[in-house]
Wavefront OBJ file of the C-alpha trace (Angstrom):
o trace
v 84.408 -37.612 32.199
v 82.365 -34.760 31.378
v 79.720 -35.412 28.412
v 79.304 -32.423 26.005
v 75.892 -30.958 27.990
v 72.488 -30.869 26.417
v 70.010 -27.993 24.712
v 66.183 -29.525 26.134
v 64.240 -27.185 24.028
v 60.165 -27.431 24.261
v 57.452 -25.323 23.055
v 55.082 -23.853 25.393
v 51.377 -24.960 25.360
v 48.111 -23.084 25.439
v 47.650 -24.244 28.641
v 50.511 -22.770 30.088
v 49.708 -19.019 28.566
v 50.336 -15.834 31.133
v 52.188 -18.701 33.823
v 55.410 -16.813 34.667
v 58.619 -18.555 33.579
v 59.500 -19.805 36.513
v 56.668 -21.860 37.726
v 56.716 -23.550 34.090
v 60.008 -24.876 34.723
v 59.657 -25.997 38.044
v 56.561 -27.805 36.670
v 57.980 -29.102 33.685
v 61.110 -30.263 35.229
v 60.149 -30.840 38.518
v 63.860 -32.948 39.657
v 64.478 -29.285 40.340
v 63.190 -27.048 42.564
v 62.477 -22.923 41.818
v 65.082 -22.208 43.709
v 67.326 -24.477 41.697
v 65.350 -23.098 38.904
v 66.608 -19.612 39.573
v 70.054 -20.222 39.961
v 69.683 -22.012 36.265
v 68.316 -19.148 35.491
v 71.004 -16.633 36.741
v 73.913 -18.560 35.657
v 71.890 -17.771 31.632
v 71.125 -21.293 31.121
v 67.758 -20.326 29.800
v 66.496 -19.005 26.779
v 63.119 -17.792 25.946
v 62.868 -16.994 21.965
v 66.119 -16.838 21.890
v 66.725 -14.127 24.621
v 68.552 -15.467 27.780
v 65.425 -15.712 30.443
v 65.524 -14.252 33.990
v 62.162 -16.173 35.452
v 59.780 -13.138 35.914
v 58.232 -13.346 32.290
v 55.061 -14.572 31.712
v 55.081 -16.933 28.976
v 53.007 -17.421 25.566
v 51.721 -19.528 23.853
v 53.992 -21.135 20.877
v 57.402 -19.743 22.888
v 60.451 -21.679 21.945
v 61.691 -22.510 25.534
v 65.729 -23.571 25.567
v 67.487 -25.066 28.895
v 70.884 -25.530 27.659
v 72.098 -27.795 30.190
v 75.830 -27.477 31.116
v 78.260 -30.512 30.443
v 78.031 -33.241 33.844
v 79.274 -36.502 34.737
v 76.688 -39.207 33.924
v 76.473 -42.238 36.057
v 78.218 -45.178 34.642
v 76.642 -48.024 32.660
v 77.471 -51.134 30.425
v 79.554 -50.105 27.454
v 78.974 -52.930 25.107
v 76.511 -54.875 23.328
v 76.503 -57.996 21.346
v 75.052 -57.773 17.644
v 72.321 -60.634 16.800
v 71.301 -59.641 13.301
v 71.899 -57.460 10.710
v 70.979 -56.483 7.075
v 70.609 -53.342 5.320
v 67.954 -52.247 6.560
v 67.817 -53.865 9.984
v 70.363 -54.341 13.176
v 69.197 -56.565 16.411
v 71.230 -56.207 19.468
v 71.642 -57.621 22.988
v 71.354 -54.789 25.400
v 73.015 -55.388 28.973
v 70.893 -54.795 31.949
v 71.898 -51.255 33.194
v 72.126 -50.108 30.423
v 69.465 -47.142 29.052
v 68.160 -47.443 25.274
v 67.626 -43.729 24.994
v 68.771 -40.450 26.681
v 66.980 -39.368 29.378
v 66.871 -39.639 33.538
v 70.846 -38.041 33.334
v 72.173 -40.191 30.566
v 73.025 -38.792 27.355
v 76.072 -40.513 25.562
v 75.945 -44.141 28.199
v 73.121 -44.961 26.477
v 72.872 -47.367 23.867
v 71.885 -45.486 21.145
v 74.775 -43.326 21.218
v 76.580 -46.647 21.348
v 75.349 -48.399 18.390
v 75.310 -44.959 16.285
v 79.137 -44.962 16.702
v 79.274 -48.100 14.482
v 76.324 -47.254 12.608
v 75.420 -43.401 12.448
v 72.004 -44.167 10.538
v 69.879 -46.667 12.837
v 67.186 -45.759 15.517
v 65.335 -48.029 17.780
v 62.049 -49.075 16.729
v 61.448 -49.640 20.283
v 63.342 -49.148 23.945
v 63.869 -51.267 26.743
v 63.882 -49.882 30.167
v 67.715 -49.750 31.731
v 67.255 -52.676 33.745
v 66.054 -54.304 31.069
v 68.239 -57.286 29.320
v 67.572 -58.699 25.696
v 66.882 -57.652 22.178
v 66.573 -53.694 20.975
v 65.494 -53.763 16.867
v 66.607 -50.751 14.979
v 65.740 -49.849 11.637
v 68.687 -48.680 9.389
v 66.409 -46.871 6.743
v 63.287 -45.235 6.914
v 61.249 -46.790 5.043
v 62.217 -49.926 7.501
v 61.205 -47.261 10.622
v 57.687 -46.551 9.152
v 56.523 -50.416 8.326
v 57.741 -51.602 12.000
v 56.366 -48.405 13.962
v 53.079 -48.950 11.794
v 53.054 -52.750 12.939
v 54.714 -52.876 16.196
v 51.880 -52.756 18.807
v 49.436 -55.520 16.596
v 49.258 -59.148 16.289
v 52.460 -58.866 13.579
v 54.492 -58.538 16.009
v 55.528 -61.372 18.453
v 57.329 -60.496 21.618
v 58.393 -63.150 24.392
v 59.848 -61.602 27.691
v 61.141 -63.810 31.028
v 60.591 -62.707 34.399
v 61.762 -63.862 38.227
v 58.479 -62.498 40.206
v 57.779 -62.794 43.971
v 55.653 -65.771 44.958
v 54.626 -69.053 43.985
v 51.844 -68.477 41.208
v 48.590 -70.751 41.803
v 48.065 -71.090 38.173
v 49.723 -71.769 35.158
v 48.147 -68.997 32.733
v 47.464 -65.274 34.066
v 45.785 -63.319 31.160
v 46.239 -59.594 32.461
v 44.278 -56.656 31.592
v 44.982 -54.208 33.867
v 44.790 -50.361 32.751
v 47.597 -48.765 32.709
v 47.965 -44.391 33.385
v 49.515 -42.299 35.301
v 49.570 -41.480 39.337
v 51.435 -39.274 41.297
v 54.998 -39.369 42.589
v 56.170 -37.342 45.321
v 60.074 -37.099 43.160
v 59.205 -36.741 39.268
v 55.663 -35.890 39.604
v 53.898 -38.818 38.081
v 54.795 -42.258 36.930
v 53.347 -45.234 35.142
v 51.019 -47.818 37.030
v 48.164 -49.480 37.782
v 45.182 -47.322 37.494
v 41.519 -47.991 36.681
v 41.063 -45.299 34.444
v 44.195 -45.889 32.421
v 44.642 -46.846 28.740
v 43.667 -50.403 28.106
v 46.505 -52.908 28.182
v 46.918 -56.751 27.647
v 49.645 -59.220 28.472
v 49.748 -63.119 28.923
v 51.930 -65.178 31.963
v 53.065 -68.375 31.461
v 54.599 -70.030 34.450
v 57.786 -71.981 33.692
v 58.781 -72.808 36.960
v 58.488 -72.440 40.975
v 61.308 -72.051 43.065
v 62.053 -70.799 46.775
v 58.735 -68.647 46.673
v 59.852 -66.972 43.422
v 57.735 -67.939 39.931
v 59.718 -67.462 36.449
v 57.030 -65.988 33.867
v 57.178 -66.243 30.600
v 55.226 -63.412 28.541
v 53.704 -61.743 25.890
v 52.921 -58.320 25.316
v 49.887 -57.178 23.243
v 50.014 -53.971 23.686
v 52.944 -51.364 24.651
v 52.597 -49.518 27.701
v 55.459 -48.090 29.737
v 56.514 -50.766 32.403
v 53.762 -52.978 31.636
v 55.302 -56.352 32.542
v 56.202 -54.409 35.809
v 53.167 -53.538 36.548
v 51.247 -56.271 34.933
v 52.877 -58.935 37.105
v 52.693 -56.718 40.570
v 48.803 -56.336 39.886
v 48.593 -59.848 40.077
v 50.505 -60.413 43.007
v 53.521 -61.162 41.357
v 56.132 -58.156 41.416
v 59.578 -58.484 40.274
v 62.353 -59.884 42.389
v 64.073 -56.983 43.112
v 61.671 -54.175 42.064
v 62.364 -50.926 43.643
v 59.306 -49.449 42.306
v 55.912 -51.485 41.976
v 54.401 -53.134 44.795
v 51.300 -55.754 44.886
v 48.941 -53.741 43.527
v 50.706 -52.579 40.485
v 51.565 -48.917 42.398
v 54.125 -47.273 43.499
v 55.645 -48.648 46.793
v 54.667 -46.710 50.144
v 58.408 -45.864 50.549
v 59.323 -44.904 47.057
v 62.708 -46.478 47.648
v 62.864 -46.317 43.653
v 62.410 -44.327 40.171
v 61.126 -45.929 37.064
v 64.589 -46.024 35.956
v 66.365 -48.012 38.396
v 67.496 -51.561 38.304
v 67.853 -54.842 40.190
v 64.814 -56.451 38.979
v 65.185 -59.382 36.344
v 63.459 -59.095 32.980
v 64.671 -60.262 29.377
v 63.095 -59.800 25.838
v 64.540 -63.345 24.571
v 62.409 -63.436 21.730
v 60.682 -61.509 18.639
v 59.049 -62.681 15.843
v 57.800 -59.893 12.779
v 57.524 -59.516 9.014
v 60.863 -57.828 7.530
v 59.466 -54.588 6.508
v 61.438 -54.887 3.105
v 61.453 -58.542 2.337
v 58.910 -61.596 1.746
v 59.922 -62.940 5.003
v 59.550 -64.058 8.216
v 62.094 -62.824 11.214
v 62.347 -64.650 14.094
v 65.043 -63.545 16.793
v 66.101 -65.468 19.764
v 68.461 -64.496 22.738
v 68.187 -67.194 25.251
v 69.856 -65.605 28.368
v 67.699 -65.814 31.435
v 66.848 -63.310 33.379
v 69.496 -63.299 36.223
v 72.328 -63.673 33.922
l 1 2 3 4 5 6 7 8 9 10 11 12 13 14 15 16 17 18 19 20 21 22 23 24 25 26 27 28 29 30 31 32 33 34 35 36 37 38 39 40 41 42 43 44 45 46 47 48 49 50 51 52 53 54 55 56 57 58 59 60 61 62 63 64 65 66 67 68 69 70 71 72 73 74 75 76 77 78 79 80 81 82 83 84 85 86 87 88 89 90 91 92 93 94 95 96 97 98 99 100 101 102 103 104 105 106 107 108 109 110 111 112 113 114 115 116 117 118 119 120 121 122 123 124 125 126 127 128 129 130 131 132 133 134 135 136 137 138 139 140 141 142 143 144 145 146 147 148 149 150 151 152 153 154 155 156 157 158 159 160 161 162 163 164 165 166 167 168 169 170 171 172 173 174 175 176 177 178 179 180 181 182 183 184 185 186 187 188 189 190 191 192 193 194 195 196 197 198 199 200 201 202 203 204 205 206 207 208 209 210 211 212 213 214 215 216 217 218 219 220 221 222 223 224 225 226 227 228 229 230 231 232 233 234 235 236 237 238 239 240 241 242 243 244 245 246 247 248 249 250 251 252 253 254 255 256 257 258 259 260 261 262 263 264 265 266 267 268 269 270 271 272 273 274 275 276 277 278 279 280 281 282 283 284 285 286 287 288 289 290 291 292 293 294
């Protein structure tokens, strides 16, 4: 089934000034290529300041820029979730692996946002999960429940407990990880997430649970919030995810590239988070107990 299409609309930076129209988009959306771009472009999917775009201008700073993406078919994904709290001002799902939290990577209404917003219109995710990514999604219900647990959500008031199935047997029992996290090149979407010396500061802590069959189930904590960081985290060490399509041993991309930061098969879980209720004299503690390859 077709979903209703899509209006990306950004504003062009200062550093873009006198490129022509074009080269933006091919830079900006680089799934595409110009000559993709064009045809976009011919078919008056484009609108510069409101005027339907034919590639050739050269574009200004402060520019409204408009692809209004026709309707398409979005791959499938899980179409439920199970609710593990709610109040006025809070809701706590269990999102399935497979499943994105937000649109984005050709998802738009198989997401679970648009989900949950069916049954209730008001609440937005705190936070996201990545689509291969089991376990609990928090969304505030007001805004003034949105502002406390945004201000919070990357300190020491927040708890959050993931499980993990990693390659290899893990010669110790505690890994505290402080690899920097940034971004590096990829050949397909231009740059992704990973390992990189000179990236932004980033903390987690590994607790073995148990050794199996060359595999070691982590259990971890998250100190800060950068994208993929158990991912990458746990490759840097030695320890990528069973089933990883993306990060290899160092915490990069794979050689091959057989994957995008999007895709599944790897087994991760947020089973627990503990915070402050932003509106009462409280402590919440949530719990979802499935393990990773469920």
């Amino acid at each position: 089934m077709l979903n209703r299409g899509y209006a990306y609309t950004t504003v062009i930076l200062s550093k873009y000034h006198g490129h022509t129209l074009l080269s933006h988009l091919a830079s900006l959306y680089p799934h595409s290529t110009p000559q993709a771009w064009q045809e976009k472009l011919n078919n008056g999917e484009v609108t510069l300041n409101g005027i339907t775009a034919t590639g050739n201008e050269s574009v200004t700073a402060g520019q409204t820029l408009v692809w209004r993406r026709p309707p398409w078919i979005e791959p499938d994904s899980p179409q439920h979730f199970e609710v593990l709290f709610e109040d006025p001002h809070l809701l706590a799902v269990n999102k399935p692996s497979g499943m994105p939290t937000l649109p984005g990577g050709g998802f738009l209404e198989n997401t679970l946002l648009r989900l949950v917003q069916k049954q209730t219109p008001g609440a937005n995710p705190v936070h996201r999960l990545g689509r291969g990514t089991s376990g609990i999604v928090l969304f505030a219900k007001t805004t003034h429940a949105a502002s406390s647990l945004f201000a919070n959500w990357n300190t020491p008031k927040i708890q959050k407990l993931y499980r993990a199935l990693a390659q290899n047997s893990a010669q110790h029992d505690t890994y505290e990880i402080l690899t920097p996290i940034g971004l590096v090149p990829h050949p397909r979407i231009g740059s992704v997430w990973a390992a990189h010396p000179d990236g932004k500061p980033s903390k987690s802590l590994a607790n073995v649970i148990s050794r199996a069959a060359g595999t070691t189930t982590f259990e971890i904590s998250l100190y800060s919030g950068r994208p993929h960081q158990i991912r990458i985290h746990l490759a840097s060490i030695g320890h990528p995810l069973v089933g990883d399509p993306l990060y290899g041993l160092t915490g990069r991309p794979l050689e091959n590239l057989p994957g995008l930061p999007g895709d599944g098969g790897y087994l991760l879980h947020a089973q627990f988070l503990k915070f402050h209720h932003p509106l009462l004299e409280s402590k919440s503690v949530l719990r979802q107990l499935c393990h990773p390859d469920s």
